[in-house]
C-alpha positions as a printed Julia matrix, in Angstrom:
116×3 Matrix{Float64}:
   3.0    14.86    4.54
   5.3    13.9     1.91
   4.87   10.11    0.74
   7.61    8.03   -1.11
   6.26    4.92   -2.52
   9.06    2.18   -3.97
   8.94   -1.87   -4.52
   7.43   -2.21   -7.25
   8.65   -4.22  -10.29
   8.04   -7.24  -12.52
   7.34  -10.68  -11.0
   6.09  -14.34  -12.86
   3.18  -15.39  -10.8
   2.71  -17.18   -7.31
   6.14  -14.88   -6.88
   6.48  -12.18   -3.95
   7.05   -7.87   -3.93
   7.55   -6.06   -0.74
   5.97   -2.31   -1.13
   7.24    0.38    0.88
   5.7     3.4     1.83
   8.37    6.26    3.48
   6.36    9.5     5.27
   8.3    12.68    5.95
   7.39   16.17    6.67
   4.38   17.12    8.8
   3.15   13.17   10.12
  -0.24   13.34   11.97
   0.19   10.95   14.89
  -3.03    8.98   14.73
  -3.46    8.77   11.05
  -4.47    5.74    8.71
  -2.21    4.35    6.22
  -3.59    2.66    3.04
  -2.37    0.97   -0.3
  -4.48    1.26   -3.23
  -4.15    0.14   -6.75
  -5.67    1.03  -10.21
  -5.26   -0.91  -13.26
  -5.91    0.3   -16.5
  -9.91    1.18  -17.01
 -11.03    0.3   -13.22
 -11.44    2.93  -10.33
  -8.61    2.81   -7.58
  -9.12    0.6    -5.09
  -8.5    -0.36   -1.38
  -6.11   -3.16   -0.88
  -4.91   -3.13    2.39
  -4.99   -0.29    5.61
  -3.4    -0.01    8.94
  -3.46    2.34   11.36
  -1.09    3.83   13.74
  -2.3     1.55   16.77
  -2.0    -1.66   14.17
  -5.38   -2.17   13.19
  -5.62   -3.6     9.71
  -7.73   -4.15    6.92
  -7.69   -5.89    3.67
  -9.88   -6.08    0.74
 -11.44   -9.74    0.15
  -8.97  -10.67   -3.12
  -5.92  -10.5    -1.2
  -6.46  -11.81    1.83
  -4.11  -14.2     3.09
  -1.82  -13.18    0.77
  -0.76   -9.91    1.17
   0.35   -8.21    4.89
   0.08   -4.76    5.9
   2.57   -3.7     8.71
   4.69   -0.57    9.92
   7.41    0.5    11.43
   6.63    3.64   13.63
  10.07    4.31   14.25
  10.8     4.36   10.79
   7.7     6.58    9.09
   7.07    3.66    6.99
   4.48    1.33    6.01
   5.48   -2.03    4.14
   3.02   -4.51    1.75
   4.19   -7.91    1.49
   2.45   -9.63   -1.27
   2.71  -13.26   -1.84
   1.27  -15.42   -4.14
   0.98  -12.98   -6.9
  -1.38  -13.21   -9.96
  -1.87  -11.41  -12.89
  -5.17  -10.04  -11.91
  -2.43   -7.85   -9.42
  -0.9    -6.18  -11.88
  -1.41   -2.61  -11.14
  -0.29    0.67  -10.1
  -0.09    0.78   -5.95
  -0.3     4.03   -4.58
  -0.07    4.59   -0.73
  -2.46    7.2     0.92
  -1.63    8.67    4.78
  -4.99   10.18    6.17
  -5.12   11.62    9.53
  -8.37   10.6    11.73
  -8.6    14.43   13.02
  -9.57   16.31   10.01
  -9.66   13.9     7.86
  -6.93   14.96    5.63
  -5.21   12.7     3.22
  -1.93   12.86    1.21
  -1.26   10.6    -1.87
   2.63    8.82   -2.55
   3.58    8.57   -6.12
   2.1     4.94   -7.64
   4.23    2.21   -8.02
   4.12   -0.44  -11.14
   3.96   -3.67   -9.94
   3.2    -6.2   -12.89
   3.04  -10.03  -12.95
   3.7   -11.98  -15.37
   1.9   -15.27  -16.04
């Protein structure tokens, strides 16, 4: 699986950023998509999953203001964040992990960085 990560970009605060997340190659049907983000001197971290029936899952900071979804059809998986603060400043990497075998595949990160 090939990932293609793009949407990031500079934003003042309480603005929005739509993420995108593009697989190609080799997809594994029932799989689990997931943005994460690192800043600088913190471990990566889980912001937001879906998986290919729709299920989602969000960590506790971003709730009710960011939205996972996908489009199937398309191989991709979107991240609508509103509301943005600083403390979102990072880079957002997507991850594509198939439930059978447990294999994962990592997107190139994305800088998204907002300004107070």
């Amino acid at each position: 699986v090939q990932l293609q990560a793009s949407g990031g970009g500079l934003v003042q605060a309480g603005g929005s950023l739509r993420l995108s997340c593009t697989a190609s190659g080799v997809i594994f049907p029932n799989n689990v998509v997931g943005w994460f983000r690192q800043s600088p001197g913190k471990q990566r971290e889980l912001v937001a999953s879906i998986t290919n029936r729709g299920d989602t899952n969000y960590a506790g900071s971003v709730k009710g203001r960011f939205t996972i979804s996908r489009d199937n059809a398309k191989h991709t998986v979107y991240l609508q964040m509103n509301s943005l603060i600083t403390e979102d400043t990072a880079v957002y990497y997507c991850n594509h992990r198939s439930v059978i075998g447990n294999r994962s595949f990592w997107g190139q990160g994305t800088l998204v960085t907002v300004s107070s």
